[in-house]
N, CA, C and O atoms as CSV, one atom per row, in Angstrom:
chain,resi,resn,atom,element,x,y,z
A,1,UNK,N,N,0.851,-1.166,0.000
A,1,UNK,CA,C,0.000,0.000,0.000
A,1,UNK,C,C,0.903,1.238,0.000
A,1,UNK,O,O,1.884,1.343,0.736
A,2,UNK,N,N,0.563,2.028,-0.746
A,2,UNK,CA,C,1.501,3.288,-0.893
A,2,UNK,C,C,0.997,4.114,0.196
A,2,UNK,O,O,-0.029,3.924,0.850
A,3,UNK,N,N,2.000,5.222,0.327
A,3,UNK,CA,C,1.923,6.300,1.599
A,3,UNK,C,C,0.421,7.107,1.023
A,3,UNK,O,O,-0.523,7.194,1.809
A,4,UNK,N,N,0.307,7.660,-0.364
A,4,UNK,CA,C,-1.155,7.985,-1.116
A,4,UNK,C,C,-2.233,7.288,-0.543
A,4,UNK,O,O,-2.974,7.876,0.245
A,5,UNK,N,N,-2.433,5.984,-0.871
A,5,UNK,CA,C,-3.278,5.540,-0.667
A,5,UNK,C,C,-3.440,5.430,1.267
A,5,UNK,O,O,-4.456,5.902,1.777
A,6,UNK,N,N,-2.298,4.751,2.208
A,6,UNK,CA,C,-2.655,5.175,3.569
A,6,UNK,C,C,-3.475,6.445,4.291
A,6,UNK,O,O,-4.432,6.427,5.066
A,7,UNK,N,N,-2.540,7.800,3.594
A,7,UNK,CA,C,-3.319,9.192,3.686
A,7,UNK,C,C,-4.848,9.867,3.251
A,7,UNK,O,O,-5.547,10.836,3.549
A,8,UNK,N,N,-4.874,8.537,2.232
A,8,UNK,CA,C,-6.423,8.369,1.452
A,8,UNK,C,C,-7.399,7.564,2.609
A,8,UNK,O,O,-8.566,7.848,2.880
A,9,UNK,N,N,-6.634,6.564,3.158
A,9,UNK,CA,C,-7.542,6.207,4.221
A,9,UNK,C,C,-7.977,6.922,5.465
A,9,UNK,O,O,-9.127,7.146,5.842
A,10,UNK,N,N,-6.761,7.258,6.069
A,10,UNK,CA,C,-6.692,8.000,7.515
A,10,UNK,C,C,-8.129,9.412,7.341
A,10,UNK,O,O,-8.971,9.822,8.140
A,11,UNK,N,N,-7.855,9.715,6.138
A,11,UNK,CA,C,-8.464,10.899,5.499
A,11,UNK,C,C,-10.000,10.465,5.599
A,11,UNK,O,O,-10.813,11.294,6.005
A,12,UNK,N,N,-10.478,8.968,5.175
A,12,UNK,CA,C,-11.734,8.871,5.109
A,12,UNK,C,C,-12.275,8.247,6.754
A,12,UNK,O,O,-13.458,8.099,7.059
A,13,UNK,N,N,-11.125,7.954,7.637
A,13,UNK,CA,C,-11.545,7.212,8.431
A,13,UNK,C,C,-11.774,8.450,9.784
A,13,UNK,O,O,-12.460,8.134,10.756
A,14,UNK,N,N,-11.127,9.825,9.695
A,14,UNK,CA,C,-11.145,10.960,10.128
A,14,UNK,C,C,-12.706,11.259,9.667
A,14,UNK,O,O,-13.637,11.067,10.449
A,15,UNK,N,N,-12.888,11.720,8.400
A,15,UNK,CA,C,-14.526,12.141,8.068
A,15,UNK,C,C,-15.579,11.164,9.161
A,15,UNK,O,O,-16.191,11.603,10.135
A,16,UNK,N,N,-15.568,10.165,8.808
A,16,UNK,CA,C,-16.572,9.443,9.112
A,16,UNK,C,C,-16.292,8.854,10.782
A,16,UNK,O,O,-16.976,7.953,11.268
A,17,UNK,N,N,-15.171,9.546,11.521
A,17,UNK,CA,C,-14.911,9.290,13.286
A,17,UNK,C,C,-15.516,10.749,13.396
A,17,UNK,O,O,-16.027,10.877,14.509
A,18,UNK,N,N,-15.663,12.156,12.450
A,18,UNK,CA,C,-15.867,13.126,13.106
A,18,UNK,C,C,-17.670,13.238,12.984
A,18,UNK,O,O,-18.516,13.689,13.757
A,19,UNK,N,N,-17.728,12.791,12.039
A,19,UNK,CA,C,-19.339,12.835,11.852
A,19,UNK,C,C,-19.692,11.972,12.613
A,19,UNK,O,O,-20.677,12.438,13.185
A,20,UNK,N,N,-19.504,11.026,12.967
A,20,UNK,CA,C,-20.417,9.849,13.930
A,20,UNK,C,C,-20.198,10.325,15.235
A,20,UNK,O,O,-21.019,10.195,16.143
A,21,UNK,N,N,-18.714,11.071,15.381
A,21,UNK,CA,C,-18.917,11.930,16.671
A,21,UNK,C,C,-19.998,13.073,17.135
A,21,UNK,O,O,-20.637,13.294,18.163
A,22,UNK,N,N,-19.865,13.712,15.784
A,22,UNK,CA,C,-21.201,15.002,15.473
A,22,UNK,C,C,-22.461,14.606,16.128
A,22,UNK,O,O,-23.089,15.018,17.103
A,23,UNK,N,N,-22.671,13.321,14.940
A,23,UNK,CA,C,-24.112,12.817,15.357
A,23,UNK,C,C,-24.576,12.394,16.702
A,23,UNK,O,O,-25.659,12.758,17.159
A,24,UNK,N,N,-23.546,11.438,17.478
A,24,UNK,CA,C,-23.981,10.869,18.849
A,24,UNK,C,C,-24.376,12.176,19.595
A,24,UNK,O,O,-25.478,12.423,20.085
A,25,UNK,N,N,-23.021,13.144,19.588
A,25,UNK,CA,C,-22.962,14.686,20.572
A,25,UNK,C,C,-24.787,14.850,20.330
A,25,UNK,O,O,-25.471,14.458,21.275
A,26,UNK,N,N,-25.391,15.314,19.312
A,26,UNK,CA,C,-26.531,16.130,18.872
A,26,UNK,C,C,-27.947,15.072,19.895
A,26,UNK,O,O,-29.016,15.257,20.475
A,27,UNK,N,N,-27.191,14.209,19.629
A,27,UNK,CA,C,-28.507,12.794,19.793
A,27,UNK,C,C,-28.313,12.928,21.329
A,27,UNK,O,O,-29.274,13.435,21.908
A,28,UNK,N,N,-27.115,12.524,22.200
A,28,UNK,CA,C,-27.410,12.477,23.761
A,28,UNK,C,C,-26.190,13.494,24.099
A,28,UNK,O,O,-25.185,12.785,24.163
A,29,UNK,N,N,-25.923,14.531,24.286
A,29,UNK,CA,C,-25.049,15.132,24.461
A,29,UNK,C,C,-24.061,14.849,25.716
A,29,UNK,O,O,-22.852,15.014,25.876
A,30,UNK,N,N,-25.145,14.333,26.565
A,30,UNK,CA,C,-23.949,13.886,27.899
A,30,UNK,C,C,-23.712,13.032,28.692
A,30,UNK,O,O,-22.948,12.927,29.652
A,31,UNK,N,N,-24.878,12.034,27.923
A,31,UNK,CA,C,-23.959,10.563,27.954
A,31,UNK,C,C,-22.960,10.097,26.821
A,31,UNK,O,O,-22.271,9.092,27.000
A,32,UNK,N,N,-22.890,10.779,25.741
A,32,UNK,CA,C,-21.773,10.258,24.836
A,32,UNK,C,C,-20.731,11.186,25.374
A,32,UNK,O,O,-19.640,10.615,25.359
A,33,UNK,N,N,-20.643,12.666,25.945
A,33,UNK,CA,C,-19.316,12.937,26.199
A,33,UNK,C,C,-18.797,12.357,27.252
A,33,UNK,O,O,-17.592,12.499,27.458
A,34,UNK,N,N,-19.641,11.544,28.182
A,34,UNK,CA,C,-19.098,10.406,29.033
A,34,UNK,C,C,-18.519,9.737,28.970
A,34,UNK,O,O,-17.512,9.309,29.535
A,35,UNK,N,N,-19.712,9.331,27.464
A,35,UNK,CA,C,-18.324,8.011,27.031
A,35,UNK,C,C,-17.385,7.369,26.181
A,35,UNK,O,O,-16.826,6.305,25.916
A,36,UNK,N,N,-17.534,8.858,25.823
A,36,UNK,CA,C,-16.291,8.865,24.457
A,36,UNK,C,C,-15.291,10.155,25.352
A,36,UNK,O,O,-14.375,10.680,24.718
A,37,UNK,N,N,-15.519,10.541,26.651
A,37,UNK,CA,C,-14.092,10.620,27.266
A,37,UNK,C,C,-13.714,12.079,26.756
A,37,UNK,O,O,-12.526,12.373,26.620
A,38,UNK,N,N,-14.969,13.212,26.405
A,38,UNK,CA,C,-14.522,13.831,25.751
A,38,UNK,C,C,-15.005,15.408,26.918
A,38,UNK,O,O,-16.151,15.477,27.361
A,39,UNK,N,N,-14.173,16.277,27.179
A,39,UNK,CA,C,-14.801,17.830,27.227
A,39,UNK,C,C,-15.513,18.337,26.912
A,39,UNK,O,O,-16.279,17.745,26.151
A,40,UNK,N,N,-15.800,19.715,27.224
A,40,UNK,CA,C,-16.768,19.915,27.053
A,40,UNK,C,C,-16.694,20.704,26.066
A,40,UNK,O,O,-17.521,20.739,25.155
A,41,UNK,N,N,-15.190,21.765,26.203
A,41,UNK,CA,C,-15.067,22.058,25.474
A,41,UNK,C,C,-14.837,21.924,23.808
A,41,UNK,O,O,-15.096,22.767,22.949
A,42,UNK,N,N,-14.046,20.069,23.586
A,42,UNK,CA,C,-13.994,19.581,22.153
A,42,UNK,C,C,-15.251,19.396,21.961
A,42,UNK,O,O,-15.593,19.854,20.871
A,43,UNK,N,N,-16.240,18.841,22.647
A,43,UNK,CA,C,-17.604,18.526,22.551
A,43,UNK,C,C,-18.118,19.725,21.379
A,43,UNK,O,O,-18.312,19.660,20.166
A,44,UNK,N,N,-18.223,20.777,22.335
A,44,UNK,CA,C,-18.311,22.429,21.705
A,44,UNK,C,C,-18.331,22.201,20.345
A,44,UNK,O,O,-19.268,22.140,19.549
A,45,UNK,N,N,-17.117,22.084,20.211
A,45,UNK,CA,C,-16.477,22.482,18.712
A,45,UNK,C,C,-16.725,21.465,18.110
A,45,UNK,O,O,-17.364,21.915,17.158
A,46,UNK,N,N,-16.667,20.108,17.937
A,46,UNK,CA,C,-17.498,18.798,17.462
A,46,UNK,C,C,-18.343,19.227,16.923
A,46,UNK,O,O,-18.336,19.396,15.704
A,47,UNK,N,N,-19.708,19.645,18.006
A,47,UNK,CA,C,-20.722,19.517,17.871
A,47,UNK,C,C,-21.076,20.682,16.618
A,47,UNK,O,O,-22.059,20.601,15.882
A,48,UNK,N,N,-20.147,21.656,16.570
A,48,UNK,CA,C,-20.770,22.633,15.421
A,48,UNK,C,C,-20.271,22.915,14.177
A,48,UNK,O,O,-20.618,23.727,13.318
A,49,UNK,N,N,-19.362,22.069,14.235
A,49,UNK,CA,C,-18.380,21.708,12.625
A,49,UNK,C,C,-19.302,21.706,11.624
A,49,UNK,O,O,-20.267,20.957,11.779
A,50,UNK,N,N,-19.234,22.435,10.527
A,50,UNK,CA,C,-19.904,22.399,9.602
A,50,UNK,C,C,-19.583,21.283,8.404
A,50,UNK,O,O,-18.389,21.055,8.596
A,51,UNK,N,N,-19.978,20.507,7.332
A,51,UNK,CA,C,-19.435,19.915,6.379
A,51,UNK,C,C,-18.207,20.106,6.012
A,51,UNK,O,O,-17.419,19.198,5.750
A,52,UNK,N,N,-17.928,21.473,5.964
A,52,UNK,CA,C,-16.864,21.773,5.496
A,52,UNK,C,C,-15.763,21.799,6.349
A,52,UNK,O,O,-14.678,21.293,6.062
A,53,UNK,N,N,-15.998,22.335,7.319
A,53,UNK,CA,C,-14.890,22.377,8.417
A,53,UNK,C,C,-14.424,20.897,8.832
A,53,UNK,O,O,-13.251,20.642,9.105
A,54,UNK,N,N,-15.404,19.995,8.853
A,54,UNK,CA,C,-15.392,18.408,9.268
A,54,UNK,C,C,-14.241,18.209,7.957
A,54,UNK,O,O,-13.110,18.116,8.433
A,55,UNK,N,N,-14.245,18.141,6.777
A,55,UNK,CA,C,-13.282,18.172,5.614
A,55,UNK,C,C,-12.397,18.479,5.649
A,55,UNK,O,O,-11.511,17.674,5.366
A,56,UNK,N,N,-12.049,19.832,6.016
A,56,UNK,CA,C,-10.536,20.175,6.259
A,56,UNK,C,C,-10.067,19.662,7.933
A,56,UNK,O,O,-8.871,19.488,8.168
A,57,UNK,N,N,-10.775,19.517,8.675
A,57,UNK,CA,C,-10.059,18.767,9.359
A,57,UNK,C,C,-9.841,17.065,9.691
A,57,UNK,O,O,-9.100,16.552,10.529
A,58,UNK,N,N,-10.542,16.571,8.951
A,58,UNK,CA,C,-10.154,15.228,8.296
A,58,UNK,C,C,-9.037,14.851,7.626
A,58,UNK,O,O,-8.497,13.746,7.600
A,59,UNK,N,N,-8.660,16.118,6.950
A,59,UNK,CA,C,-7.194,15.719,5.734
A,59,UNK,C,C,-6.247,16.210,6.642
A,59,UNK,O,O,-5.292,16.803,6.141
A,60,UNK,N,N,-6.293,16.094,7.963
A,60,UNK,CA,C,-4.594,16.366,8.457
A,60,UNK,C,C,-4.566,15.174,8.337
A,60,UNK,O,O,-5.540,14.428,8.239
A,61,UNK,N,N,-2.557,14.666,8.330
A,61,UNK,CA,C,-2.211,13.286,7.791
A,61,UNK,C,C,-1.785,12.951,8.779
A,61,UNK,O,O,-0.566,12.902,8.946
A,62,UNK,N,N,-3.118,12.444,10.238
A,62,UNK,CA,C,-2.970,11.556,10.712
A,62,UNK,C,C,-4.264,11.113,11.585
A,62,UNK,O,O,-5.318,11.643,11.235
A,63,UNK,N,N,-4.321,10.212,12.672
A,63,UNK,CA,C,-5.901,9.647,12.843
A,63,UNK,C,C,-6.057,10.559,13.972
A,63,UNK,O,O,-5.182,10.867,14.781
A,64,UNK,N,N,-7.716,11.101,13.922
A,64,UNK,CA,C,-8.239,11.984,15.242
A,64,UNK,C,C,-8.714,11.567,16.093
A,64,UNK,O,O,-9.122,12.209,17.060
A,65,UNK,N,N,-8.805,9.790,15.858
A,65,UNK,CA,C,-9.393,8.778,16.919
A,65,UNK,C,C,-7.936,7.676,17.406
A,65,UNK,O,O,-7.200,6.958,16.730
A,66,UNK,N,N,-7.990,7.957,18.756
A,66,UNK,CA,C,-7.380,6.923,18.981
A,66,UNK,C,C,-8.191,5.725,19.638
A,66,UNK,O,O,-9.411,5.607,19.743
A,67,UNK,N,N,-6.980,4.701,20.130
A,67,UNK,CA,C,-6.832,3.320,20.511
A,67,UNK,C,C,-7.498,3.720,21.802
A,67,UNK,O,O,-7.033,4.788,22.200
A,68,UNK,N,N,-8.416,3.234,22.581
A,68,UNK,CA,C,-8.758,3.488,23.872
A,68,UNK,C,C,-8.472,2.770,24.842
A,68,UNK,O,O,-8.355,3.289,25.952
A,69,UNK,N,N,-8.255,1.147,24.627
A,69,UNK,CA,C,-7.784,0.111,25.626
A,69,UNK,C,C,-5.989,0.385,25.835
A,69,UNK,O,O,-4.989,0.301,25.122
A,70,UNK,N,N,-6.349,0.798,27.430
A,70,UNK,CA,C,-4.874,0.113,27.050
A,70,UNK,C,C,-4.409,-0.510,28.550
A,70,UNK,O,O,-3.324,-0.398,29.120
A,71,UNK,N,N,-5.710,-1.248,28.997
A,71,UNK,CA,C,-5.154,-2.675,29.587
A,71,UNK,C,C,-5.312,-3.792,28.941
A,71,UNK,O,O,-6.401,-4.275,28.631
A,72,UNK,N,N,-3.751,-4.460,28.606
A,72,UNK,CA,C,-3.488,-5.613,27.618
A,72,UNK,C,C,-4.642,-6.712,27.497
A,72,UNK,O,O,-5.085,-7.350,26.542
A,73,UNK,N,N,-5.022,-6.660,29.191
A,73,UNK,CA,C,-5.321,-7.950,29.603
A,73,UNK,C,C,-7.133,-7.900,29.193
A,73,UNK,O,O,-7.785,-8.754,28.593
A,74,UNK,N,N,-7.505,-6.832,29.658
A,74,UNK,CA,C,-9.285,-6.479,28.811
A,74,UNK,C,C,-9.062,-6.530,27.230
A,74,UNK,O,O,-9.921,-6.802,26.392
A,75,UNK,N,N,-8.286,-6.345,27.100
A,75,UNK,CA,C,-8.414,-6.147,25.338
A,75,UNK,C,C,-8.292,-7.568,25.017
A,75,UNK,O,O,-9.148,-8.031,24.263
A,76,UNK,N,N,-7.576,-8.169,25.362
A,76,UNK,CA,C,-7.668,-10.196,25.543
A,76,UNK,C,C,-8.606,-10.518,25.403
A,76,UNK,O,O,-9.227,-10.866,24.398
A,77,UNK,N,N,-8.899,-10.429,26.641
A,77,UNK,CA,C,-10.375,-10.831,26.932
A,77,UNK,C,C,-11.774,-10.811,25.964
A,77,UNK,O,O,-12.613,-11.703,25.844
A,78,UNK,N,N,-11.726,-9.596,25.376
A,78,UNK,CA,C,-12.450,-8.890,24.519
A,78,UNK,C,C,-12.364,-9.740,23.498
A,78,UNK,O,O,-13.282,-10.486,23.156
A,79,UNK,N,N,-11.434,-9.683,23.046
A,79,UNK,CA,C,-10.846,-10.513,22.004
A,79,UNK,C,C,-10.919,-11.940,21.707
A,79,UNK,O,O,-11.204,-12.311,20.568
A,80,UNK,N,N,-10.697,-12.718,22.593
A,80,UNK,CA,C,-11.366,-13.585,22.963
A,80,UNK,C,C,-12.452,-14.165,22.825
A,80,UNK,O,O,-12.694,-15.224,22.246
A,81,UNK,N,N,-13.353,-13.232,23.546
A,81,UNK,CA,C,-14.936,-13.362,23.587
A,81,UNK,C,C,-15.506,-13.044,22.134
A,81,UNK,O,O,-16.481,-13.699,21.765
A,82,UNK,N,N,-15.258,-12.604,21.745
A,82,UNK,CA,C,-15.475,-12.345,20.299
A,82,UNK,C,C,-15.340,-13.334,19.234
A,82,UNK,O,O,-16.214,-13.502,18.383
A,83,UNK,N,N,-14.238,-13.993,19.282
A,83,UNK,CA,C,-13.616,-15.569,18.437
A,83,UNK,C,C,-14.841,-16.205,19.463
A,83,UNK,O,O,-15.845,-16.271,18.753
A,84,UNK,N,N,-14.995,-16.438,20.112
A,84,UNK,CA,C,-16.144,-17.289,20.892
A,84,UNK,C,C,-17.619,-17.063,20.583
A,84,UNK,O,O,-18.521,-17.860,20.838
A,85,UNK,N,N,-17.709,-16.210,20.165
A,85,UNK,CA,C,-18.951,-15.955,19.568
A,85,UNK,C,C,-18.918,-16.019,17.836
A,85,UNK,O,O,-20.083,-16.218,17.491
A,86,UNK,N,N,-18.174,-15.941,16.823
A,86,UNK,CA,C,-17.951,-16.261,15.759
A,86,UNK,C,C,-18.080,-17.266,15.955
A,86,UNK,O,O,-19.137,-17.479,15.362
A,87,UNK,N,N,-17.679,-18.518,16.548
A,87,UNK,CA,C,-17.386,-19.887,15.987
A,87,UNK,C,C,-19.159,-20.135,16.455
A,87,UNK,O,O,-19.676,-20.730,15.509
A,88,UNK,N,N,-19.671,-20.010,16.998
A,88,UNK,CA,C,-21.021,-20.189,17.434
A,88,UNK,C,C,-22.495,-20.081,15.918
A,88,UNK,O,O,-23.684,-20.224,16.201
């Protein structure tokens, strides 16, 4: 995969983490900033991004969502449970 095409992803995977952020904020405003861990203040500014603004800040070249686990041993687990329910 070329560095183009990675930046092509990060790019679409930014749009569509900021809009689904948009949307939850609008829908319950303060149980999702609960639990997506967020201020009140990014909340703010989330919440009033226009199309366009959501666009240009999507194409910075890198991700606006991170990794949230980071005990090894829940993410196992998780993981786990999941292959356990596929094979089902």
């Amino acid at each position: 995969m070329s560095s183009d095409d990675t930046l092509s992803q990060i790019r679409g995977l930014n749009a569509a983490y900021l809009v689904l952020i948009q949307q939850l904020l609008l829908r319950d405003r303060s149980g999702e900033m609960q639990r997506l861990r967020l201020p009140v203040h990014i909340a703010d500014v989330i919440a009033a991004l226009t199309p366009a603004q959501i666009e240009k800040l999507a194409s910075v070249p890198q991700m606006l969502c991170s990794f949230s686990f980071r005990d090894t041993l829940v993410l196992a687990l998780l993981a786990e449970r999941s292959e356990i329910k596929a094979r089902v």
